[in-house]
C-alpha positions in Angstrom: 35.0 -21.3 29.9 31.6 -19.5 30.0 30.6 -18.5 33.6 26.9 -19.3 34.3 24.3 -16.1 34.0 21.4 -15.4 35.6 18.5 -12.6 34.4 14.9 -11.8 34.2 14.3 -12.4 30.9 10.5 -11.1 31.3 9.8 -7.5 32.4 10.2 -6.6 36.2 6.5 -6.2 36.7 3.5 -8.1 38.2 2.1 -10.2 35.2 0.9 -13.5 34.5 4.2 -15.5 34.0 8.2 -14.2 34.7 10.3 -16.3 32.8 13.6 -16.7 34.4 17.1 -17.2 32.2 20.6 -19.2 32.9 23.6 -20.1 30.8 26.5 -21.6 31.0 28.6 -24.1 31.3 27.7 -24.8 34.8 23.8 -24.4 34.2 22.8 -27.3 34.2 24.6 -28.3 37.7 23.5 -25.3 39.1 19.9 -25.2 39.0 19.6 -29.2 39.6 20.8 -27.5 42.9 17.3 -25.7 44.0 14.6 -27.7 41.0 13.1 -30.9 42.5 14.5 -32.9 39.5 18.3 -33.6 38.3 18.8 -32.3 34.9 22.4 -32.9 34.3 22.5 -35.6 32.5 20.0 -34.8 30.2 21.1 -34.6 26.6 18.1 -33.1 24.4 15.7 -30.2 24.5 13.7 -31.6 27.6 10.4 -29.5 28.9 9.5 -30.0 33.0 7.2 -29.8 35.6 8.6 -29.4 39.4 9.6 -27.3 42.4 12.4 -24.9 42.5 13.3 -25.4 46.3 15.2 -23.5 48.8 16.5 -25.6 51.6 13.2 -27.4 52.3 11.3 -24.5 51.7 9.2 -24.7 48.1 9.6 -21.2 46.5 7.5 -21.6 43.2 6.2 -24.4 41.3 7.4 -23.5 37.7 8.0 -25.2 34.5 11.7 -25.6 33.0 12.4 -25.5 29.9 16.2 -27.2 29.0 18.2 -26.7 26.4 21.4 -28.6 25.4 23.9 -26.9 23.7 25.0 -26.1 21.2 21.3 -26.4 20.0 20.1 -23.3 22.3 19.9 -19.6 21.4 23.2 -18.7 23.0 25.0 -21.9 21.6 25.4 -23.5 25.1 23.7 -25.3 27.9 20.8 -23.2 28.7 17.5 -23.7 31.0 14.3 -21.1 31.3 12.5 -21.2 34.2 8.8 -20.0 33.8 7.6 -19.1 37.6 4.7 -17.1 38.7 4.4 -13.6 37.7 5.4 -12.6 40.9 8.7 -9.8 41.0 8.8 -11.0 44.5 9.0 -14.8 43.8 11.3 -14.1 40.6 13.8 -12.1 42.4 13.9 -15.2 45.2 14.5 -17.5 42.5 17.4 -15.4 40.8 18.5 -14.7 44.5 18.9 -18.8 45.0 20.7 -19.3 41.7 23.0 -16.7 42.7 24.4 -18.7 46.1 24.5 -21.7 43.9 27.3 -20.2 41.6 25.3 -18.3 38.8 26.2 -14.1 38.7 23.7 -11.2 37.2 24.1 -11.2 33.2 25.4 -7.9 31.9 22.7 -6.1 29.3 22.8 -8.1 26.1 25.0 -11.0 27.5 22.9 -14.0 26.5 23.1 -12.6 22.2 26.5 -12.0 22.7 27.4 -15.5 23.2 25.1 -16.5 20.5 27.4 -14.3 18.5 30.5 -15.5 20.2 29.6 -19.4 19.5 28.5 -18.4 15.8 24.8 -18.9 16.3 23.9 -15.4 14.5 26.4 -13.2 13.1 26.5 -9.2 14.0 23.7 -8.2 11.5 21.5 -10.2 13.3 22.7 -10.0 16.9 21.6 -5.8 15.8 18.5 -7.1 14.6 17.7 -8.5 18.2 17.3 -5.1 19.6 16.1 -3.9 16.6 12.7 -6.0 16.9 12.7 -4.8 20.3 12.4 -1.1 19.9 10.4 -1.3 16.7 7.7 1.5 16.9 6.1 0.1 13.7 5.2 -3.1 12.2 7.1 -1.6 9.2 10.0 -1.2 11.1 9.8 -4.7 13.0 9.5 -6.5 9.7 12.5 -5.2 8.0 14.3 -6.3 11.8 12.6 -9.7 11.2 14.2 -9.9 7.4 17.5 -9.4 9.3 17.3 -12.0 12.0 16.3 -14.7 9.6 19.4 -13.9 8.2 18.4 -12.3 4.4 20.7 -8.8 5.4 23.8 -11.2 5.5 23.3 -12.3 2.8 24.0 -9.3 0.7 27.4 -9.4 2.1 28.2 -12.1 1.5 28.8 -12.1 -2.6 31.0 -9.2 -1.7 33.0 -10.8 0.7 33.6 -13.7 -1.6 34.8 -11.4 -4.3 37.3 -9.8 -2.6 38.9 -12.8 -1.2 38.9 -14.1 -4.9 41.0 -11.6 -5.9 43.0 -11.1 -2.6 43.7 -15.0 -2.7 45.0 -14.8 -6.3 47.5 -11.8 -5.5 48.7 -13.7 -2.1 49.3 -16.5 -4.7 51.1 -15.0 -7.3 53.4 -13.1 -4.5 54.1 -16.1 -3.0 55.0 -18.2 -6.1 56.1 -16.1 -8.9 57.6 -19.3 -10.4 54.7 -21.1 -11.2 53.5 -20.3 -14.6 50.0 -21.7 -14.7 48.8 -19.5 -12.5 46.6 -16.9 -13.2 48.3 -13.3 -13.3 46.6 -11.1 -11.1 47.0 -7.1 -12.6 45.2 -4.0 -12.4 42.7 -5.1 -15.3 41.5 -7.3 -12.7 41.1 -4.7 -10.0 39.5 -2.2 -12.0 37.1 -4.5 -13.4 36.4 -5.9 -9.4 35.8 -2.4 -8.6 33.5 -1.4 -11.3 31.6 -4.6 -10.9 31.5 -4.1 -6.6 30.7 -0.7 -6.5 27.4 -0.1 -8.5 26.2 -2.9 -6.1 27.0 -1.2 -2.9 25.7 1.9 -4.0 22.4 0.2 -4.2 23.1 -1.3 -1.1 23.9 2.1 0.7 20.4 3.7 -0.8 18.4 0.5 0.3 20.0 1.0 3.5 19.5 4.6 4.0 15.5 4.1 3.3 15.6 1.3 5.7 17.0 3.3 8.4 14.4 6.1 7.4 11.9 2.5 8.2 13.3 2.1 11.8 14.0 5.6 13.0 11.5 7.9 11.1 12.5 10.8 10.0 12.9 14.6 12.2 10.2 16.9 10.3 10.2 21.0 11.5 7.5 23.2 10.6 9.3 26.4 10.4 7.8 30.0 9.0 7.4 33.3 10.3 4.5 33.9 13.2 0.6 33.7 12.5 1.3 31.6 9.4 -0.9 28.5 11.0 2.2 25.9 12.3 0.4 25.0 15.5 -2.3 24.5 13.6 -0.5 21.8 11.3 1.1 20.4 14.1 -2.2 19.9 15.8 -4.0 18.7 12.5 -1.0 16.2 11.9 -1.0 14.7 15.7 -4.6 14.6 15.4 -5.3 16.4 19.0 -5.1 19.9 20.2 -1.4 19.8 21.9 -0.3 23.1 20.6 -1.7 26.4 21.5 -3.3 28.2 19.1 -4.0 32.2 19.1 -4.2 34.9 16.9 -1.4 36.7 18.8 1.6 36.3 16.5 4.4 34.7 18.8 2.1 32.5 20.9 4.8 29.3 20.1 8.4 30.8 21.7 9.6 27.0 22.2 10.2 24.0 20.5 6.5 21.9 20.5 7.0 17.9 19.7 4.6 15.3 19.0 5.1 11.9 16.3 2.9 10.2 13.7 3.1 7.0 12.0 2.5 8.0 8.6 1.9 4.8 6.5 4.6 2.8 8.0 6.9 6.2 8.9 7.7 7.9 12.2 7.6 11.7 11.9 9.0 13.3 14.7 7.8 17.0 14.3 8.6 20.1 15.4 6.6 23.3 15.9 9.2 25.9 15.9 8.8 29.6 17.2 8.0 31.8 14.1 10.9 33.2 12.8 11.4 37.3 12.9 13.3 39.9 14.0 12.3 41.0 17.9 13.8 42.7 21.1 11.7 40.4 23.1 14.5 38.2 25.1 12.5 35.2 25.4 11.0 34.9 21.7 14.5 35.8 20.6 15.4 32.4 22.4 12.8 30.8 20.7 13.2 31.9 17.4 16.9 31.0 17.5 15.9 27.2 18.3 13.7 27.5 15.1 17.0 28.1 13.2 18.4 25.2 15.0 16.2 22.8 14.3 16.1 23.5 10.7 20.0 22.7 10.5 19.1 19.5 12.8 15.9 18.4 10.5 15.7 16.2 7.8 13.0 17.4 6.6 11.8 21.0 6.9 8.0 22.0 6.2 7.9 25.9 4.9 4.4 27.5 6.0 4.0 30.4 4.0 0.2 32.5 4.4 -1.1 31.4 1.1 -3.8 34.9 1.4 -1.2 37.2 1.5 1.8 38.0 -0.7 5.3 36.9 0.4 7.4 39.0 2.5 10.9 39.7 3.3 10.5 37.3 6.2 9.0 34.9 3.9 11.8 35.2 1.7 14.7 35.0 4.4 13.1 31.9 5.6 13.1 30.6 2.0 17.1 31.8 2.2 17.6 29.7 5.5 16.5 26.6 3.9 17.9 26.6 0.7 20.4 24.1 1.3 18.2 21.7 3.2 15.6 19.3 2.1 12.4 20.9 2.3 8.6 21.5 1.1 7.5 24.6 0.5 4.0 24.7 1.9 0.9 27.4 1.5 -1.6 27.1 4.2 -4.9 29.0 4.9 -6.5 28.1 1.3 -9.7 28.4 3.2 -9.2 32.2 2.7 -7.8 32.1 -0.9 -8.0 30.8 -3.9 -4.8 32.1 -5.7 -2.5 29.0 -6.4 -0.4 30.3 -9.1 3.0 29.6 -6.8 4.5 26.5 -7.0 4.2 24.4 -3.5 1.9 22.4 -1.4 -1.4 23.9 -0.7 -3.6 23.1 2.6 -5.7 24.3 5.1 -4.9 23.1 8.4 -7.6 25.0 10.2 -9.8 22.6 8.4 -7.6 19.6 8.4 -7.6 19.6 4.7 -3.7 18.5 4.7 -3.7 15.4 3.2 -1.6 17.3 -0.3 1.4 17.6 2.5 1.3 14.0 4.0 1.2 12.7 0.4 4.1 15.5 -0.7 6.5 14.3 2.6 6.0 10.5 2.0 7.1 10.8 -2.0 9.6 13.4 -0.8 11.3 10.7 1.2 11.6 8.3 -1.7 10.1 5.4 0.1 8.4 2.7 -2.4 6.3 -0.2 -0.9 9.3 -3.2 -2.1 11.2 -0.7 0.6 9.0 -2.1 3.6 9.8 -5.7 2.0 13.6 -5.5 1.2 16.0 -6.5 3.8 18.9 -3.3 4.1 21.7 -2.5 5.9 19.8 0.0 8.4 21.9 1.3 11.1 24.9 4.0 11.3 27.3 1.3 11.6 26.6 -1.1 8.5 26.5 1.6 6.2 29.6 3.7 7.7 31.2 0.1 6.7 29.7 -0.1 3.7 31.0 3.4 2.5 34.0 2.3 4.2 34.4 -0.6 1.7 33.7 1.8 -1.5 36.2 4.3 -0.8 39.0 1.6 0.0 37.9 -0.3 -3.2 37.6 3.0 -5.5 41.3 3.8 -3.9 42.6 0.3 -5.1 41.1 1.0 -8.6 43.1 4.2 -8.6 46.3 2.9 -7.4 45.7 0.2 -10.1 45.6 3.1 -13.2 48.2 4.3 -11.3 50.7 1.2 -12.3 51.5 0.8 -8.6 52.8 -2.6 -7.9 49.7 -5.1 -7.0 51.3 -5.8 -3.6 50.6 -1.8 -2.7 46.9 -2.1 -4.6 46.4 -5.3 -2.7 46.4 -3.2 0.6 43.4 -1.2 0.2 41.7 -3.9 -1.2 42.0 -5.6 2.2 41.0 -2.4 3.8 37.8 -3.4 1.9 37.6 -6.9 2.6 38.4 -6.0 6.8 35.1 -3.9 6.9 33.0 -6.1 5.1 34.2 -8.5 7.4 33.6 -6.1 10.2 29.5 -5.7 8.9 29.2 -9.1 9.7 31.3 -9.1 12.8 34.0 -11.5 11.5 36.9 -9.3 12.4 37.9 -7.5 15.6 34.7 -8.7 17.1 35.7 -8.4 20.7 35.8 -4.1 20.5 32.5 -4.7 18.7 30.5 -6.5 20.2 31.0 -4.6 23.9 30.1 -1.4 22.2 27.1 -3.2 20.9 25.7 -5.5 23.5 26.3 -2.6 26.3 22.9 -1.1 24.5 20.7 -4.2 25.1 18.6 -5.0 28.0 19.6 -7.0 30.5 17.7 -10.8 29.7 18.9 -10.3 26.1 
């Protein structure tokens, strides 16, 4: 049994309309306790005009909106109250529901009894919040692919084949004696794997430029002091929110500021200019600067294209080596020397547009990527590679001649987290991890 919830479904400020959530299998009983009509017995999506009353006391006149289940968004009897945009007459309304049997819904409670009554599966349930906290139309598109259920769908075939194969091993373990049956060996597993994995390698990059979609990426402007980084931050952000001097040191913290760069959140970072110094505070400083280009993932390198490279220059080059970066010449206002191989701009003239173009091909991103639904969060793909290294360690078992009982055991490693993807196995420890991050009204 489902207890009846209660939430704001709106946001809990003064605005033009609250609308007003319950669910449950009690809903309907409960709020023909305080709405001037009795909507129990009523059987279909129903829309109505009344009174939500306390004692004989009118509260709001609102419009309900009834849903019978399982033909509602949480796969049960559900009813929305739309009330004044009062916080004041919304709380009294909640308030009443609450002393006629309904409790406070926990934060994501109402999606996680869609999921629970197999009205979306977990890929979409994620896609919820996903079109929530969308800081780009880019991002809230791919979200919208994902709730119309086109990211399930690419799990689906490999669900399917695994259980083809899984199913024939079951069978011919359980009856050796029947000799029409298909024989299932290791030809069969090695060709599954080489057929599955190519496909979820393309599913893992798709994924991994999707999640670059929703979450942008973390961008540090790093070089040594006086080489212009304020300056590019400022010229990127469009607005002077860096100080800029000629004293060399003037930045001794980490600065931040975002862009949308065509459909792309960069989150940058102005670090101190990197050098040797006795100074305690720009020692702190400059330290952060070499933590943020471990924590980047994506380092600009400002190098002073009207002057030769130094040994600073050249131990900054050192600290990046091993990270994605763009090696970047500013101050091309002062020179005209381009023989080095890099980006070249002036950001004292906002004459950077060489960089923006350099970081958006740098990150791969094509315009199908902004139109192709993906598996876009840390936990499908962590599944995803999950299911790769369980099928590539069935092939090898397979070559190995082990029996097909022992291969068949990492092969249902792989079939249990494609299953988990979708939220088809252990869903209970899932979904509270997941759900705990929504909103209440969700």
């Amino acid at each position: 049994m489902f207890e009846t919830i209660v939430a704001l479904a709106t946001a809990p400020m003064k605005s033009a309309l609250h609308i007003i959530r319950v669910s449950g299998d009690d809903c309907f009983d409960i709020v023909s306790k305080c709405f001037s009509k009795d909507i129990r017995d009523i059987k279909e999506r129903t829309l109505l005009v009344g009174h939500i009353i306390n004692e004989d006391k009118i509260v709001d006149e609102v419009v309900v909106a009834i849903y019978k289940g399982p033909k509602s968004f949480t796969g049960e009897d559900l009813v929305e109250i739309i009330c004044h945009g009062s916080v004041l007459i919304a709380n009294e309304i909640i308030e009443l529901l609450l002393s006629k049997g309904a409790r406070l819904a926990t934060n994501g409670e109402y999606t996680s009894r869609a999921f629970l009554h197999e009205r979306i599966d977990l890929i979409q349930a994620e896609a919820i919040n996903d079109a929530i906290n969308a800081s780009t139309r880019e991002a809230k598109e791919l979200s919208m692919l994902s709730l119309k259920g086109e990211t399930s769908k690419l799990i689906v075939p490999l669900r399917t084949r695994i259980a083809d194969i899984l199913s024939l091993i079951e069978v011919n373990i359980d009856y050796p004696e029947y000799e029409d049956i298909e024989v299932a060996n290791k030809d069969h597993v090695v060709s599954l794997v080489d057929e599955l994995v190519p496909r979820i390698d393309k599913l893992v990059d798709e994924g991994e430029k999707g999640l670059i979609v929703k979450e942008g990426v973390k961008v540090a402007l790093v070089g040594k002091p006086n080489v212009g980084k304020s300056s590019l931050l400022n010229a990127l952000l469009g607005e002077s929110k860096a100080i800029v001097t000629d004293i060399a040191g003037t930045t001794r913290d980490i600065v931040e500021g975002e862009i949308n760069l065509s459909g792309i959140v960069l989150h940058l970072l102005d670090t101190a200019g990197i050098r040797e110094v006795d100074d305690k505070v720009e020692s702190i400083g400059v330290n952060k600067s070499k933590d943020a280009i471990k924590e980047a993932d994506l380092v600009i390198v400002l190098l002073d294209a009207s002057n030769e490279l130094d040994e600073q220059d050249k131990e900054i080059l050192e600290l990046v080596k091993d990270v994605p970066h763009i090696i970047t010449y500013n101050k091309v206002d002062k020179s005209n020397n381009r023989d080095k191989e890099g980006i070249y701009i002036s950001a004292l003239n906002n004459d950077i547009t060489p960089l923006k173009d350099a970081i958006y091909e740098r990150l791969g991103l094509k315009e199908e990527t902004f139109r192709t639904p993906s598996l876009n969060n840390t936990r499908q793909l962590g599944l995803l590679k999950n299911v790769k290294e369980s099928l590539l360690k069935a092939k090898e078992d397979a070559l190995n001649d082990l029996p097909i009982d022992l291969v068949s055991v990492s092969l249902r490693d792989a079939y249990n987290s494609v299953l988990e993807i979708l939220g088809e196995y252990n869903q209970t420890d899932i979904s509270k991890e997941i759900f705990s991050r929504f909103c209440v009204g969700k």
